[in-house]
DSSP file (Angstrom, degrees, kcal/mol; ACC not computed):
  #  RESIDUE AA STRUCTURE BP1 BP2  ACC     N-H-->O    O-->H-N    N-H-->O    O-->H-N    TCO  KAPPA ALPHA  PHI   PSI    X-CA   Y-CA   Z-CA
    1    1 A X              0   0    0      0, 0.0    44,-2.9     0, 0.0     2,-0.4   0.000 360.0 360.0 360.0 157.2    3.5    2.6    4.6
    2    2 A X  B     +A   44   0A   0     42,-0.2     2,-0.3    40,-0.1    42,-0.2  -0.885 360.0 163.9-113.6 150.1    5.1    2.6    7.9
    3    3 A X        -     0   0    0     40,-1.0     4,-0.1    -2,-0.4    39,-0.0  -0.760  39.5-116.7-136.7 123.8    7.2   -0.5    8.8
    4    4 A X  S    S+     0   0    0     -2,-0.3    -1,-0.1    38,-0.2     2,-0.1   0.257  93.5  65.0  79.4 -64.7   10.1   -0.9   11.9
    5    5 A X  S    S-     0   0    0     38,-0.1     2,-0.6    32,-0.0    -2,-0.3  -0.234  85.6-118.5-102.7-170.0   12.4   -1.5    9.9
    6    6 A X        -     0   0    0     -2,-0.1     2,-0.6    37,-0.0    -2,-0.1  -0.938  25.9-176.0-106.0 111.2   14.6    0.3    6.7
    7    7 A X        -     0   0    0     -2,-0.6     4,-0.1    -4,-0.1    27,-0.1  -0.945  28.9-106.1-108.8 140.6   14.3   -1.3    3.5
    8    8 A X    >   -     0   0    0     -2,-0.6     3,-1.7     1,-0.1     2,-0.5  -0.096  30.9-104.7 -53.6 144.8   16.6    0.2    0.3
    9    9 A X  T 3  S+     0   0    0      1,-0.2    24,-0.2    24,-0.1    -1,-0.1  -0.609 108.1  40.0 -72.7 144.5   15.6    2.0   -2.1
   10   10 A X  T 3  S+     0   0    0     22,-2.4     2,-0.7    -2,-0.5    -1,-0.2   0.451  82.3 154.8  85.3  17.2   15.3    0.1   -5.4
   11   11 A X    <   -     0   0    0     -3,-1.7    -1,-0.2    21,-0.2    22,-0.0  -0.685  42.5-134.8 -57.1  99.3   14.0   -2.9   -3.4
   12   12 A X        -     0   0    0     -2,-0.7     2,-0.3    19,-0.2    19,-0.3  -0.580  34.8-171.5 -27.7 126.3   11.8   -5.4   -5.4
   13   13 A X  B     -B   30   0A   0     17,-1.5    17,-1.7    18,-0.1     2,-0.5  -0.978  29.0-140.6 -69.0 133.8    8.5   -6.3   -3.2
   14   14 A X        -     0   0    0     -2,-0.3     2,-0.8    15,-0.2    15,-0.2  -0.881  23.1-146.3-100.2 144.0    6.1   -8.3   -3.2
   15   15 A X        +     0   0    0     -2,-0.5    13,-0.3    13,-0.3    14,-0.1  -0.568  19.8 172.6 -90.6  68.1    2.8   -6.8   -2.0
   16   16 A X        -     0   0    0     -2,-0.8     2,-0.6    11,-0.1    11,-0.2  -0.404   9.3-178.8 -71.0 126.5    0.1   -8.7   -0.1
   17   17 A X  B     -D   26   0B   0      9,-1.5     9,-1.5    -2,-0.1     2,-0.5  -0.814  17.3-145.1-148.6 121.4   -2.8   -6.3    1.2
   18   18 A X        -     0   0    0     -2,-0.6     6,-0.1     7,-0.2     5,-0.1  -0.624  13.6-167.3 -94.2 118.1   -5.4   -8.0    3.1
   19   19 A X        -     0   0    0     -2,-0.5     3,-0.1     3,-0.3     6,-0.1   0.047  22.1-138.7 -74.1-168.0   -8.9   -6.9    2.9
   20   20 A X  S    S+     0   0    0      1,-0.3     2,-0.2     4,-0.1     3,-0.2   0.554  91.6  49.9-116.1  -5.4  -11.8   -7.9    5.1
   21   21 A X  S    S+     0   0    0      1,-0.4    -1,-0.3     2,-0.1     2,-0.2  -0.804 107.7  37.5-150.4 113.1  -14.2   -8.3    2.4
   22   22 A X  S    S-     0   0    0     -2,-0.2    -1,-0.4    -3,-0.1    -3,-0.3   0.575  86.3-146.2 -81.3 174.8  -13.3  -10.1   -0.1
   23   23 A X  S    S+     0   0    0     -2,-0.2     2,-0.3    -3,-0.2    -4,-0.1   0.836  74.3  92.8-100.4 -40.3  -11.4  -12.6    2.3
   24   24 A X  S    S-     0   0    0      1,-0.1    -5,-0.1    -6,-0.1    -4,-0.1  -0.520  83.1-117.2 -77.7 112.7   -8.7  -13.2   -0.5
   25   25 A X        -     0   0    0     -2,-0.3     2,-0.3     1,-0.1    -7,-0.2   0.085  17.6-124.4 -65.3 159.7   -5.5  -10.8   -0.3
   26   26 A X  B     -D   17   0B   0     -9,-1.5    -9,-1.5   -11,-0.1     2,-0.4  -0.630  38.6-169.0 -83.3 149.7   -4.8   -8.4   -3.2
   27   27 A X        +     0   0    0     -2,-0.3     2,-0.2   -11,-0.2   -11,-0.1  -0.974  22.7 121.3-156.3 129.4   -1.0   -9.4   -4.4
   28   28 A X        -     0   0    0     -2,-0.4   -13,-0.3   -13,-0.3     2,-0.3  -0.617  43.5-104.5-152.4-133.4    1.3   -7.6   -6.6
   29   29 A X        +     0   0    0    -15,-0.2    21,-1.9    -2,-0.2     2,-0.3  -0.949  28.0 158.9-161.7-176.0    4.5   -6.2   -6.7
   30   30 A X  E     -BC  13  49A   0    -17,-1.7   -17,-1.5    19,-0.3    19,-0.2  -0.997  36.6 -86.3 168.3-179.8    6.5   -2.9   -6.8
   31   31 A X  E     - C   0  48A   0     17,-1.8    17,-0.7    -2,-0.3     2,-0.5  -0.648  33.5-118.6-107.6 163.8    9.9   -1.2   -6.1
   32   32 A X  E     + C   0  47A   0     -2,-0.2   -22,-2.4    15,-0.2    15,-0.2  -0.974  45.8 161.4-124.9 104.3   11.1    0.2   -2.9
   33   33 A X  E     +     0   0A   0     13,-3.1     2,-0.3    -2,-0.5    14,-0.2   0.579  66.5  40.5-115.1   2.3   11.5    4.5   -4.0
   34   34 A X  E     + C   0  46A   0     12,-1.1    12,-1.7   -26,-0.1    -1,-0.2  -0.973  51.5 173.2-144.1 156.5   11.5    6.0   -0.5
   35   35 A X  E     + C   0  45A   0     -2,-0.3    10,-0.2    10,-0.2     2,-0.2  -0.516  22.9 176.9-172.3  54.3   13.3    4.6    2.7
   36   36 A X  E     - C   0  44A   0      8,-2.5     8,-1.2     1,-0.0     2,-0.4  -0.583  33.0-140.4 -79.5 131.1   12.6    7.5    5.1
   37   37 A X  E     + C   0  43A   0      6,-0.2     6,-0.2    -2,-0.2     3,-0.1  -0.908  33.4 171.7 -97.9 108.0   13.9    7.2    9.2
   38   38 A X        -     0   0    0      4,-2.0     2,-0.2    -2,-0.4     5,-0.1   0.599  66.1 -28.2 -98.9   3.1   10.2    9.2   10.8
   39   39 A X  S    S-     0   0    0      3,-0.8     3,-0.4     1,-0.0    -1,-0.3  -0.772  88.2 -69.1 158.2 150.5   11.1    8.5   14.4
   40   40 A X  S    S+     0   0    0      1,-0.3     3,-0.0    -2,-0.2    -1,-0.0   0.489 128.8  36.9 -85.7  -9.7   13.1    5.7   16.4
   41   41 A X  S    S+     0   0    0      1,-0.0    -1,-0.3    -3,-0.0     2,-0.1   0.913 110.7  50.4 -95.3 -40.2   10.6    3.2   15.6
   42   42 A X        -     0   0    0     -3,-0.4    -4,-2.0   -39,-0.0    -3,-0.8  -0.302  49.9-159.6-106.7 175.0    9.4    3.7   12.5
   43   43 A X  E     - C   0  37A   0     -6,-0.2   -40,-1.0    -5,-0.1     2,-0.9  -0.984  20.4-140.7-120.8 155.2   10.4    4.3    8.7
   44   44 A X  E     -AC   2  36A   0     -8,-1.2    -8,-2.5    -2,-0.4     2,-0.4  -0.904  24.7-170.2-112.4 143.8    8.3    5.7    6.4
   45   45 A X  E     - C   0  35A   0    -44,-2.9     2,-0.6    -2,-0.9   -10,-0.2  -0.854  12.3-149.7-129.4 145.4    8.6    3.9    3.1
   46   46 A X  E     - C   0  34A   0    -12,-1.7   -13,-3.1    -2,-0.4   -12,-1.1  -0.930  14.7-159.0-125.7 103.2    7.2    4.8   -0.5
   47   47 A X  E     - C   0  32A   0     -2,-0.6     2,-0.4   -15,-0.2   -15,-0.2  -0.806  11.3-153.9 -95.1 147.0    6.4    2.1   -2.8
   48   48 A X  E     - C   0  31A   0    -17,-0.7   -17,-1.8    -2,-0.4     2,-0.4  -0.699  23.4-137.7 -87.1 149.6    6.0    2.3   -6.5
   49   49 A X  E     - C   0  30A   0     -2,-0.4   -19,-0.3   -19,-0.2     3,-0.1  -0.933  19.0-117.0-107.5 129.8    3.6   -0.5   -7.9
   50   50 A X        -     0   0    0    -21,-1.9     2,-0.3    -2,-0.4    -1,-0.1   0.097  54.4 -80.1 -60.2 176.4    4.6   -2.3  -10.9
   51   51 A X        -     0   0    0     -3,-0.1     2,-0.2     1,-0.0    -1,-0.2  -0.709  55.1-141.2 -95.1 138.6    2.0   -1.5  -13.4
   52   52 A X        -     0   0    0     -2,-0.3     5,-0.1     1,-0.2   -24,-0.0  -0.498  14.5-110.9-109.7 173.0   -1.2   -3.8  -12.9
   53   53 A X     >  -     0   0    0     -2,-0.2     4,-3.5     1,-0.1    -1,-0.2  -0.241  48.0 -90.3 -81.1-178.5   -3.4   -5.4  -15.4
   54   54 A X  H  > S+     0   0    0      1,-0.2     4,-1.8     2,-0.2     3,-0.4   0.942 118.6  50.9 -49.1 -51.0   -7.1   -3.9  -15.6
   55   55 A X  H  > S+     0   0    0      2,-0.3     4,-1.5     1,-0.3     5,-0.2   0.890 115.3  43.7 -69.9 -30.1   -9.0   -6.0  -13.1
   56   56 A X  H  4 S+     0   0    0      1,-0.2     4,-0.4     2,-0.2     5,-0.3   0.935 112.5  48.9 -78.2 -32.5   -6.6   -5.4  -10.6
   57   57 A X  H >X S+     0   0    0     -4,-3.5     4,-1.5    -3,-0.4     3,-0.6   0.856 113.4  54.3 -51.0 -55.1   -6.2   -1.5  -11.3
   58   58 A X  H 3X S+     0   0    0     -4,-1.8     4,-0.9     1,-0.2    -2,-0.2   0.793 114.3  38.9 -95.7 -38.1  -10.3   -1.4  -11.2
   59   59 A X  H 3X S+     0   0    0     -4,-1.5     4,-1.0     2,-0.2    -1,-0.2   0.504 109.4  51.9-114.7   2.6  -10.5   -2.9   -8.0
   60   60 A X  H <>>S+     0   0    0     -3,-0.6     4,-0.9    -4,-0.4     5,-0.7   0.600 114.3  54.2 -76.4 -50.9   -7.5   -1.4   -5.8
   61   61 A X  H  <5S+     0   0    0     -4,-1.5    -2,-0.2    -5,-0.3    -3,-0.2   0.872 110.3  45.7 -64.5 -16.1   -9.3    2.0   -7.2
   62   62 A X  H >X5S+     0   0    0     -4,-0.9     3,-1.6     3,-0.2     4,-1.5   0.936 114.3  41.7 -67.2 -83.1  -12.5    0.6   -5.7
   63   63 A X  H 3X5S+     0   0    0     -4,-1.0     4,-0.9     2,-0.3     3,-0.4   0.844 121.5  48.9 -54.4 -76.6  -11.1   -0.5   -2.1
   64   64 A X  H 3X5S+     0   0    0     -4,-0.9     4,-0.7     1,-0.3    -1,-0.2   0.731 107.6  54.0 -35.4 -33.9   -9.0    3.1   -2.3
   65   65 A X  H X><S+     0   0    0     -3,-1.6     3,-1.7    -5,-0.7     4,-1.4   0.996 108.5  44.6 -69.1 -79.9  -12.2    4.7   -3.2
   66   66 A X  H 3X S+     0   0    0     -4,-1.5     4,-1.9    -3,-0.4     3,-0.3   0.860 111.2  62.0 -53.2 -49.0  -14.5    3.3    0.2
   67   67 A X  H 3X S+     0   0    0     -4,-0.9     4,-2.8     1,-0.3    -1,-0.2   0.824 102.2  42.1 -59.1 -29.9  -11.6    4.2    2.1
   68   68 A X  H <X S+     0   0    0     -3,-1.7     4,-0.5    -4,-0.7    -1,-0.3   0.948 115.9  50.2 -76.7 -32.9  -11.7    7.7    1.3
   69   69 A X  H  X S+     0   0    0     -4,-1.4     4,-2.4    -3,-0.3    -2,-0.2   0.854 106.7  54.7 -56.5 -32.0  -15.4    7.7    1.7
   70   70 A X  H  X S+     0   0    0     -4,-1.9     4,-1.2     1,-0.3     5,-0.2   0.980 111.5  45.4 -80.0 -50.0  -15.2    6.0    5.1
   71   71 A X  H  X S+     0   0    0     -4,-2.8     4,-0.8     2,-0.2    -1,-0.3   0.713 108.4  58.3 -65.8  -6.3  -12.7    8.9    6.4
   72   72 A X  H >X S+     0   0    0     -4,-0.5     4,-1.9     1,-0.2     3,-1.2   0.873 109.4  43.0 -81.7 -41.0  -14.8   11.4    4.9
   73   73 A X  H 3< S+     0   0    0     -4,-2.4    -2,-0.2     1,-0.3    -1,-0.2   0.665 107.6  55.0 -60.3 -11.3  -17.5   10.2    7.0
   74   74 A X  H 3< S+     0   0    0     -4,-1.2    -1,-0.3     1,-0.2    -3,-0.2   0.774 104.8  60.3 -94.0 -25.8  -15.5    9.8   10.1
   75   75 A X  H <<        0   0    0     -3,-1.2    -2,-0.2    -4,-0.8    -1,-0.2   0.804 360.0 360.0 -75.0 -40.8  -14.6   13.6    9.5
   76   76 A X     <        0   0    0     -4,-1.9    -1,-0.2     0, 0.0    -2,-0.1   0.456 360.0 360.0 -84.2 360.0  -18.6   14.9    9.7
């Protein structure tokens, strides 16, 4: 992700990522393993995700899944 600021690596987060359908944010958590400076605004930063139970693994891989479809389609 890119964020403004630098967070360390080996940061605990927590992870909120707000769909538009379903209305209710995804939340987990995860480690902070990259902390990158890409340009005077931004960082780019690499989180690791704690390991999620099934339903939450099945339906990140879903919303990850339509995204790639949607950029293939924006590509044709």
């Amino acid at each position: 992700m890119h964020l403004n600021r630098s967070i360390d690596v080996g940061t605990n987060v927590d992870i909120r990522l707000d769909f538009t359908n379903p209305t209710t944010p995804f939340k987990c958590t995860g480690k902070v393993v990259r902390s990158r400076k890409e340009s005077e605004r931004f960082y780019n930063i690499g989180i690791e995700f704690d390991p999620l139970g099934e339903l939450k693994h099945a339906f990140l891989d879903g919303k990850i899944s339509e995204l790639i479809d949607l950029e293939q389609k924006g590509k044709s």
